[in-house]
N, CA and C of each residue as an Amber inpcrd file, in Angstrom:
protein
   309
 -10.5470000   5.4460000  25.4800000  -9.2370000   6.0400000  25.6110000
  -8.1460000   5.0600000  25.1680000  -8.2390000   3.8900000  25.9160000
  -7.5100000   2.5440000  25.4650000  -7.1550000   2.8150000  23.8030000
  -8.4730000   3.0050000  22.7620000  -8.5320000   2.7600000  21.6010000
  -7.7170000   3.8130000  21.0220000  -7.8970000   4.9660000  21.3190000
  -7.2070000   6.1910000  20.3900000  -6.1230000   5.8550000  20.9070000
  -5.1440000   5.3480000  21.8360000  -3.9160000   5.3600000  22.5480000
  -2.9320000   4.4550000  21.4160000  -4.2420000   3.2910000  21.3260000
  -3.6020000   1.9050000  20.7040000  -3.1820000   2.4330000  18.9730000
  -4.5270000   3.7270000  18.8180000  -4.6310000   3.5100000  16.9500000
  -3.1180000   5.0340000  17.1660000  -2.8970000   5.3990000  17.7860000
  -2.1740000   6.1330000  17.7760000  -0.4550000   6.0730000  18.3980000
  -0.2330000   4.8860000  18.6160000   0.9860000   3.6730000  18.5740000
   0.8160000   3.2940000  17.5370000  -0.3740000   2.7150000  16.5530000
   0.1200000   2.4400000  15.6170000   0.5660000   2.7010000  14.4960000
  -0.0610000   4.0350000  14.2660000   0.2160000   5.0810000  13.1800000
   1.3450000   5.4780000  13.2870000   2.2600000   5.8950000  14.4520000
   3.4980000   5.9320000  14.8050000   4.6830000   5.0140000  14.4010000
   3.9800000   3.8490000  14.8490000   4.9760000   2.6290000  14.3270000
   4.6650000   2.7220000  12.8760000   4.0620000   2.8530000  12.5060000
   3.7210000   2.5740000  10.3280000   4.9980000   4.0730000  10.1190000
   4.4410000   5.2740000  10.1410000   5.1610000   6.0550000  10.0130000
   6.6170000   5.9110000  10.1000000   7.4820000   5.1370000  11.4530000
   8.2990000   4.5130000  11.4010000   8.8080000   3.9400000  11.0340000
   8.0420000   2.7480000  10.1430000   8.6720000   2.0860000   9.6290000
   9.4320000   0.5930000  10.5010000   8.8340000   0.9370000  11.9670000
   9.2560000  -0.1710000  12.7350000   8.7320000  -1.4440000  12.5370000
   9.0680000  -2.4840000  12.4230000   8.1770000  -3.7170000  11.9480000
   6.8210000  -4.5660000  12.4390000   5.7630000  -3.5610000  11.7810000
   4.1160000  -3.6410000  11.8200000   4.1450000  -4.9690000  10.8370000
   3.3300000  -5.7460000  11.1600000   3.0840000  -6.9790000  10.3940000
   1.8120000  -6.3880000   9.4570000   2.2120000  -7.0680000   8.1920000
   1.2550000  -6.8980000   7.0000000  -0.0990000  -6.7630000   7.3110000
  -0.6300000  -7.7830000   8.2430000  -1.8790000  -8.4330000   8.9870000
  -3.0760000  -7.0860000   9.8300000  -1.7090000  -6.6810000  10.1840000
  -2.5730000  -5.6360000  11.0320000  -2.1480000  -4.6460000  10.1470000
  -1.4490000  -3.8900000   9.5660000  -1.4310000  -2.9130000   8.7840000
  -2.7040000  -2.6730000   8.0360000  -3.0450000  -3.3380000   7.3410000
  -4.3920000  -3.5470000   6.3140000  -5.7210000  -3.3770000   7.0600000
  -5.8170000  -2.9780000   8.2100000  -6.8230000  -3.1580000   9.2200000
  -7.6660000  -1.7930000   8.4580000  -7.4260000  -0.6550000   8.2960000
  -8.1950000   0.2000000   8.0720000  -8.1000000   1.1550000   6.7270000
  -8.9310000   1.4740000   6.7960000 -10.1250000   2.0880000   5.1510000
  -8.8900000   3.5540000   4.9070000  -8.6870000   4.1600000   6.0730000
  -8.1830000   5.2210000   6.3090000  -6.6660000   4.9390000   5.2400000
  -6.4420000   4.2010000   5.4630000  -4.7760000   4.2550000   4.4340000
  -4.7690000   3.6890000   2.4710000  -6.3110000   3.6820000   2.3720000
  -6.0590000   3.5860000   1.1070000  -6.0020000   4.8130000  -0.1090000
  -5.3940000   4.5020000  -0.9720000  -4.7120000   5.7370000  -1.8010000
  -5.5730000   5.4980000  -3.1970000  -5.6550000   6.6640000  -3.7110000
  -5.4870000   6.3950000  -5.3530000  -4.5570000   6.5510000  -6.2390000
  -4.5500000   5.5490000  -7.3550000  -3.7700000   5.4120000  -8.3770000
  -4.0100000   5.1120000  -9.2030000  -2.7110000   5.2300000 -10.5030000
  -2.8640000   4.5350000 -11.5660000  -1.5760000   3.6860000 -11.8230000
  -2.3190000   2.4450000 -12.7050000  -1.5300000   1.1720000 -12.7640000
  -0.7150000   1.8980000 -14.1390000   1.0150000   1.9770000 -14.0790000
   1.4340000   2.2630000 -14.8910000   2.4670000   0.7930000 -15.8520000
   2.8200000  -0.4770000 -15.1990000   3.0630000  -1.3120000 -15.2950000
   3.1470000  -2.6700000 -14.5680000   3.0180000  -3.7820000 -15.0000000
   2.7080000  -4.3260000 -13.8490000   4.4350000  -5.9570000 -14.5510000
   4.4070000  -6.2060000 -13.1890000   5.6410000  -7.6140000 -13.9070000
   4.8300000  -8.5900000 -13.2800000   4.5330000  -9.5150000 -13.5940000
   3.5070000 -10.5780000 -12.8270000   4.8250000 -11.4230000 -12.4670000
   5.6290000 -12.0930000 -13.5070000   7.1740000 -12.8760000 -12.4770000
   7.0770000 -12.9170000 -11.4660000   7.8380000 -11.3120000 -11.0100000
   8.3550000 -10.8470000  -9.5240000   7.1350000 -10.2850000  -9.1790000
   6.0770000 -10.4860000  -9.8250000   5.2390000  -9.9910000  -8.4110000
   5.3270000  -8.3240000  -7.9570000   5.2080000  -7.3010000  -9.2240000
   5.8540000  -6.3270000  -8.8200000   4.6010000  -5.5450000  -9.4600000
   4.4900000  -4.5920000  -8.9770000   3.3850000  -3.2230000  -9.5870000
   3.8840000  -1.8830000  -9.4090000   4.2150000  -0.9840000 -10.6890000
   4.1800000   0.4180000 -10.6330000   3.2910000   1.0150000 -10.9120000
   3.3000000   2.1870000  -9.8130000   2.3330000   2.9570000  -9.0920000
   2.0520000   4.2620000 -10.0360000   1.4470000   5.2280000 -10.3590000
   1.4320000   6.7090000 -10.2410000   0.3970000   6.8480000  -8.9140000
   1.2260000   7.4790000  -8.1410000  -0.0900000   7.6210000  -7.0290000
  -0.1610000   8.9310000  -6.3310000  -1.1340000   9.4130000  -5.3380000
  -0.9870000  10.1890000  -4.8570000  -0.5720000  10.6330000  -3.6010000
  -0.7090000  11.1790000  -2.2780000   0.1590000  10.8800000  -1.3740000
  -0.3060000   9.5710000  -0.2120000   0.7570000   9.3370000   0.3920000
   0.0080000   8.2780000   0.6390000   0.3830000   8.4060000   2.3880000
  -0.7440000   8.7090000   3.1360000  -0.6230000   9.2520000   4.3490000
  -0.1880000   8.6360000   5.0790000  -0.3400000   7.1770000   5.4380000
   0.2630000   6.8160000   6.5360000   1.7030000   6.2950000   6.4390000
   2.5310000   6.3120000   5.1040000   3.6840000   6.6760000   5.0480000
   4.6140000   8.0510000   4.8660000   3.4190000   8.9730000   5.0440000
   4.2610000  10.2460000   5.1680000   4.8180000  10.7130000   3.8620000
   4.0090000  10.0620000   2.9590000   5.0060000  10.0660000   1.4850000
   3.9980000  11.1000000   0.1710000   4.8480000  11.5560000   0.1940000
   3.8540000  12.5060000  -1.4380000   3.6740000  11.5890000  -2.5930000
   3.1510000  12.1750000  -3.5960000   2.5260000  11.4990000  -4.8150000
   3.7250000  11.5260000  -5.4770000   3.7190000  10.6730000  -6.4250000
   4.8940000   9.9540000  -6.9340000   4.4850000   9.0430000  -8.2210000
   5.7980000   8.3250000  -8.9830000   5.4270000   7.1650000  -9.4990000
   6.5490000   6.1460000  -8.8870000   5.8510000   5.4200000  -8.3260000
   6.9410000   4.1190000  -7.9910000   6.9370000   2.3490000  -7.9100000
   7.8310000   1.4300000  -8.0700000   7.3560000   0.2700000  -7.6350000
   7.2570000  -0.1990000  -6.9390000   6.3800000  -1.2100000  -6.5000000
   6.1190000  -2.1190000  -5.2650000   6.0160000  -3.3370000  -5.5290000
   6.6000000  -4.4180000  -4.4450000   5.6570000  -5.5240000  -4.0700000
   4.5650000  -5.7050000  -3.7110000   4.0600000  -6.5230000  -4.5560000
   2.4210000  -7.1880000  -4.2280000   2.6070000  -8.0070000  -3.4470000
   1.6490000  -8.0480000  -2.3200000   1.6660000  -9.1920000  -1.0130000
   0.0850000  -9.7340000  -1.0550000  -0.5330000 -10.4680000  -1.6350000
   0.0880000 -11.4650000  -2.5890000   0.2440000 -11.1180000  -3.9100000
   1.0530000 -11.5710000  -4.8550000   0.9790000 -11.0410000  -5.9880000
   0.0560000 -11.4010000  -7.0060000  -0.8880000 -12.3610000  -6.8080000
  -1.8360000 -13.0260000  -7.4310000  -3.3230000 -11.9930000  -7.1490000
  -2.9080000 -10.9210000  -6.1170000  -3.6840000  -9.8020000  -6.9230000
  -3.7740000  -8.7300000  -7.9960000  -2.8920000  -8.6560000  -8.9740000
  -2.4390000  -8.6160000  -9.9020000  -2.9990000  -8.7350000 -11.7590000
  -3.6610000 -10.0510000 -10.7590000  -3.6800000 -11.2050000 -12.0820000
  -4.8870000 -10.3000000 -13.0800000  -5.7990000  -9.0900000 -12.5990000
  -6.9930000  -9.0460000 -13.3890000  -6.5660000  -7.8020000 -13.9900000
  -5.8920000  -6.9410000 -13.6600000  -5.1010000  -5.8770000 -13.8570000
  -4.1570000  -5.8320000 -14.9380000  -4.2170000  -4.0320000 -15.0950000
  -3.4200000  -3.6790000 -16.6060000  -2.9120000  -2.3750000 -16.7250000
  -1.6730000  -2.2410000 -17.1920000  -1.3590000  -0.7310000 -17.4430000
  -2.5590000   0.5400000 -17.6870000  -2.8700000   1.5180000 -16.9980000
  -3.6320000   1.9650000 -17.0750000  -4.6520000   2.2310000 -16.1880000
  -4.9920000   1.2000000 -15.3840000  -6.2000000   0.9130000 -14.9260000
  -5.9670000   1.9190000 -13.5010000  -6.9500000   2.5690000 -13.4470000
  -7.1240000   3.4560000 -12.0180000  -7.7910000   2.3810000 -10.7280000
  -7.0630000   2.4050000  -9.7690000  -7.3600000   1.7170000  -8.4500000
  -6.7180000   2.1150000  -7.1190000  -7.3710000   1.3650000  -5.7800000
  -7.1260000   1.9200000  -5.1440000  -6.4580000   0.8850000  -4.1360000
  -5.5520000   1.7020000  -3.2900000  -4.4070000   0.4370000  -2.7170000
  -4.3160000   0.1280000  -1.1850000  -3.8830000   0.2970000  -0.4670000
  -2.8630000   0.2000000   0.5310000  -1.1370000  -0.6850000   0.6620000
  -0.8890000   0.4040000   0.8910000   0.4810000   0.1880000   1.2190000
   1.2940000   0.4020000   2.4180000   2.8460000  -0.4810000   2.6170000
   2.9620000  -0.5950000   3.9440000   4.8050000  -0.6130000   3.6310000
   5.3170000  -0.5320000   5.0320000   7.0940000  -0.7830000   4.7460000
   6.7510000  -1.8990000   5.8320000   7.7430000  -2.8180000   5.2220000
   7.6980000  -3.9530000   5.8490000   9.3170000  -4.1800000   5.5930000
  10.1540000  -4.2270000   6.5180000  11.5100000  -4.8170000   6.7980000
  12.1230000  -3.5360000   5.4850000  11.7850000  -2.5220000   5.7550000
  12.4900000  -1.6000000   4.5770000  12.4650000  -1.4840000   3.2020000
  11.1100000  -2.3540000   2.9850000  10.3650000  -2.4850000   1.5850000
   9.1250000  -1.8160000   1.5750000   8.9120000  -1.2980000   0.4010000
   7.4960000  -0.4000000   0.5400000   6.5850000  -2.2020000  -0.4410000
   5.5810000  -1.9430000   0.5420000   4.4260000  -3.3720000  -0.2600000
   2.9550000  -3.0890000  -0.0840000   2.4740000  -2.9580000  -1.0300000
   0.9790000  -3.3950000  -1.2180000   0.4720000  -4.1720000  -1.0680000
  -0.3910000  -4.4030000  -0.2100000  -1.0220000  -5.0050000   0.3740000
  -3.1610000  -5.5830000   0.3040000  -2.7760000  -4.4660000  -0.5910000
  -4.3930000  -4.3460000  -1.0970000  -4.4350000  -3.6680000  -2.1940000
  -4.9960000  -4.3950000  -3.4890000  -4.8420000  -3.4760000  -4.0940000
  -6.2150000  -3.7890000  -4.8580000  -7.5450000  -2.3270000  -5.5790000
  -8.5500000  -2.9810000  -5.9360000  -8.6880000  -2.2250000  -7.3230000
  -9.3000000  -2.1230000  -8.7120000  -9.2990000  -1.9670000  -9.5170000
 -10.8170000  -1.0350000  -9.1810000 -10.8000000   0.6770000  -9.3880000
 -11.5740000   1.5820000  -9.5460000 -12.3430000   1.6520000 -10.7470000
 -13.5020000   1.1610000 -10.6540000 -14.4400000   1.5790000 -11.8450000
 -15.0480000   2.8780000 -12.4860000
């Protein structure tokens, strides 16, 4: 009971947008999305998305950019490439947090 109480505060807080640390956000399988890599800026550390909806932000499919947390996941990646992510709002930024290249 403890457990569904806890995973269900936390889905609340993500949805919110209240400040969930990166750390624990990434905890589960359940929030990863598919996409496609439509550009990437390695500089800033930045990746645009085409993706589809992405549930535990409440958000429909879209194309948009994000921060990479770290951005040195990035580095193997290319316009084009279909993969799969997680993403998070952190201090009123949408960031990726995982991101893996779909074969």
């Amino acid at each position: 009971m403890k457990k569904v109480l806890a995973m269900s505060l936390f889905a609340g807080l993500l949805a919110s947008g209240v400040g969930v640390s990166l750390a624990t956000a990434g905890a589960h399988d359940d929030f990863l999305t598919e996409g496609e890599i439509r550009k990437i800026d390695q500089e800033k550390g930045r990746v645009t998305l085409k993706h589809g909806p992405i549930k535990n932000l409440n958000m429909p499919g879209m194309t948009m950019m994000f921060q990479a947390v770290p951005a040195s996941q990035l580095e193997d990646l290319e316009a084009g490439d279909k993969v799969k992510f997680r993403a998070v709002k952190d201090n009123g930024n949408f960031v990726v947090t995982n991101l893996e290249k779909v074969e």
